[in-house]
N, C-alpha and C positions, 0 to 999 in steps of 0.2 A: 681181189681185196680179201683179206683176211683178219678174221679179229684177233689181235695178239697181247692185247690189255684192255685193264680195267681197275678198280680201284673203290673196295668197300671201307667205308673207314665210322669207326665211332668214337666219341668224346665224353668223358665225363670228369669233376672237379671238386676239389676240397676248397679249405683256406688256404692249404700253401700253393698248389699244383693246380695243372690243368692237365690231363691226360686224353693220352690222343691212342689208338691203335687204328692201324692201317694194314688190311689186308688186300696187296698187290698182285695180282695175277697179269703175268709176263712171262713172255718165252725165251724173252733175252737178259737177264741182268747184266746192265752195263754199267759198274760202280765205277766211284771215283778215280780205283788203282788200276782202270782199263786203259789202254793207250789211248781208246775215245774220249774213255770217262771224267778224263779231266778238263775240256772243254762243255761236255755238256752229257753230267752223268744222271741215270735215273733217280729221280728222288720225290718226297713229297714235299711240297709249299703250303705252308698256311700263310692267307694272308688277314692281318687283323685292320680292321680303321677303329681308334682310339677316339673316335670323334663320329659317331652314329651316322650323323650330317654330311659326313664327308664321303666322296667317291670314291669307292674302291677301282673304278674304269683311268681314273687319272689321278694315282698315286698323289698323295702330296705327301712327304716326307715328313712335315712337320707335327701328323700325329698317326701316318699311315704304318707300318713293317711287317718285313716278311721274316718267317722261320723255316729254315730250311732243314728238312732230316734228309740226310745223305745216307745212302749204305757206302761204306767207303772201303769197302774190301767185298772182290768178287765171294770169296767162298767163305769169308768170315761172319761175325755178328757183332762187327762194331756197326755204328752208327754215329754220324755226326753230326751236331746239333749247331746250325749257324741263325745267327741273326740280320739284318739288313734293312736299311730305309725299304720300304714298298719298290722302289724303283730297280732293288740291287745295288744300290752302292752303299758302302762301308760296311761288307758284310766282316764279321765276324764269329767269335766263336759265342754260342749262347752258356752265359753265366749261371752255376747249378744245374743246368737242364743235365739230364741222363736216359739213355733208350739201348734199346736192340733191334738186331736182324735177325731173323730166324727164316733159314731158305726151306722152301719145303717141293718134294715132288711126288703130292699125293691128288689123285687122276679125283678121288670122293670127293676132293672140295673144289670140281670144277660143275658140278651141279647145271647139268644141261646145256655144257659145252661139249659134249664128246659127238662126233670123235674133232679131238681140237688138236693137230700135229706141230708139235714145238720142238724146234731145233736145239733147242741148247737144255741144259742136265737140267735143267730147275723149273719149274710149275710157275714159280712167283714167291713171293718172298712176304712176311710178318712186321710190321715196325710198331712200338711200342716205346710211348716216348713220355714224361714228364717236363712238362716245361713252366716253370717256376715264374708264376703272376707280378713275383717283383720284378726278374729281369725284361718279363713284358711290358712292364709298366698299365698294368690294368689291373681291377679292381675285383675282385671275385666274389662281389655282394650277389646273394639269390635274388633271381628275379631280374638281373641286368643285361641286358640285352649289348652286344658286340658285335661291330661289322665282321664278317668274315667269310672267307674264299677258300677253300683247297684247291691245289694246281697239282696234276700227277704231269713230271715233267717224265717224260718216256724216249730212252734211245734206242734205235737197233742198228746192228751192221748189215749193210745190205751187201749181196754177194763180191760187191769189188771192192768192199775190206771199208766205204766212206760209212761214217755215222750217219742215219736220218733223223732227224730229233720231232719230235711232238708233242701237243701240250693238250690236258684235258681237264675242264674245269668244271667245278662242282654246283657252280653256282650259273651256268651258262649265261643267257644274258640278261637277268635280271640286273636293277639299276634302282642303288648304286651298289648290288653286291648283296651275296648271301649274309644271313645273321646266324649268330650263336647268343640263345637263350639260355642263361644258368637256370636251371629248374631252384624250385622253390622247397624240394622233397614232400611237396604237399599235393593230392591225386587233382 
């Protein structure tokens, strides 16, 4: 067994935007434009419930959705910003949202991982994303409290060339799912 991810991520938000950065530590990046990666590429999920009350364990579409930030180019710094009922289906492209990739292979930001032996050129990789409260359809009042989940969906190639895919959740099993609290800017 080997640890070969992880996943530090922080939030903060205006009136227009929600901003997300994401720092990935992986030994594999398996983007979109990999022959794996387009069944099931590394990326982050957020997942929001638009309705407090509601469970984030069994999706309901009708006020649940996920956003999906893809790296969609192994050695690039696109990123691609989709949106989706909670369940995955009708995903699409998210409207206004904009981010990046930044790959990085620096040994100082694995901080009491060494010696940590990774196969492939890159340490883990940066995402930095805005995602615009209107096409979430949620409200950006301080002090409002939102369901929400991050999912680091994680692939790697195991030696006979098949994908393993894995999923690791921020919210583990709490019920019905982690919250995001807009701060008030007040201590």
């Amino acid at each position: 067994y080997g640890m070969d991810y992880r996943v530090e991520w922080w939030a903060g938000y205006d009136a227009e935007n929600l901003y997300l950065c994401g720092r990935v530590f992986d030994d594999q990046l398996v983007a979109a434009d990999h022959p794996a990666g387009g069944r099931e590429p590394d990326c982050l999920e957020l997942r929001f419930d638009r309705d407090i009350a509601g469970d984030l364990v069994r999706p309901d579409p009708a006020d649940d959705l996920s956003v999906w930030l893809v790296p969609a180019t192994t050695g690039g710094r696109e990123l691609r910003l989709e949106i989706s009922a909670a369940d995955g289906s009708n995903r699409r492209t998210l409207e206004g949202g904009r981010g990046t990739v930044k790959i990085w292979n620096d040994p100082a930001l694995l901080k009491g991982w060494e010696p940590w032996p990774h196969p492939g050129p890159a340490v883990g990789y940066l995402i930095e994303a805005a995602l615009p409260w209107k096409s979430l359809g949620l409200d950006s009042k301080p002090g409002a409290i939102i369901g929400f989940d991050l999912f680091g969906h994680e692939t790697d190639i195991e030696p006979n060339g098949k994908p393993a895919a894995s999923v690791l959740r921020w919210a583990g099993q709490s019920n019905p799912g982690g919250q995001l609290r807009l701060g008030t800017g007040r201590p």
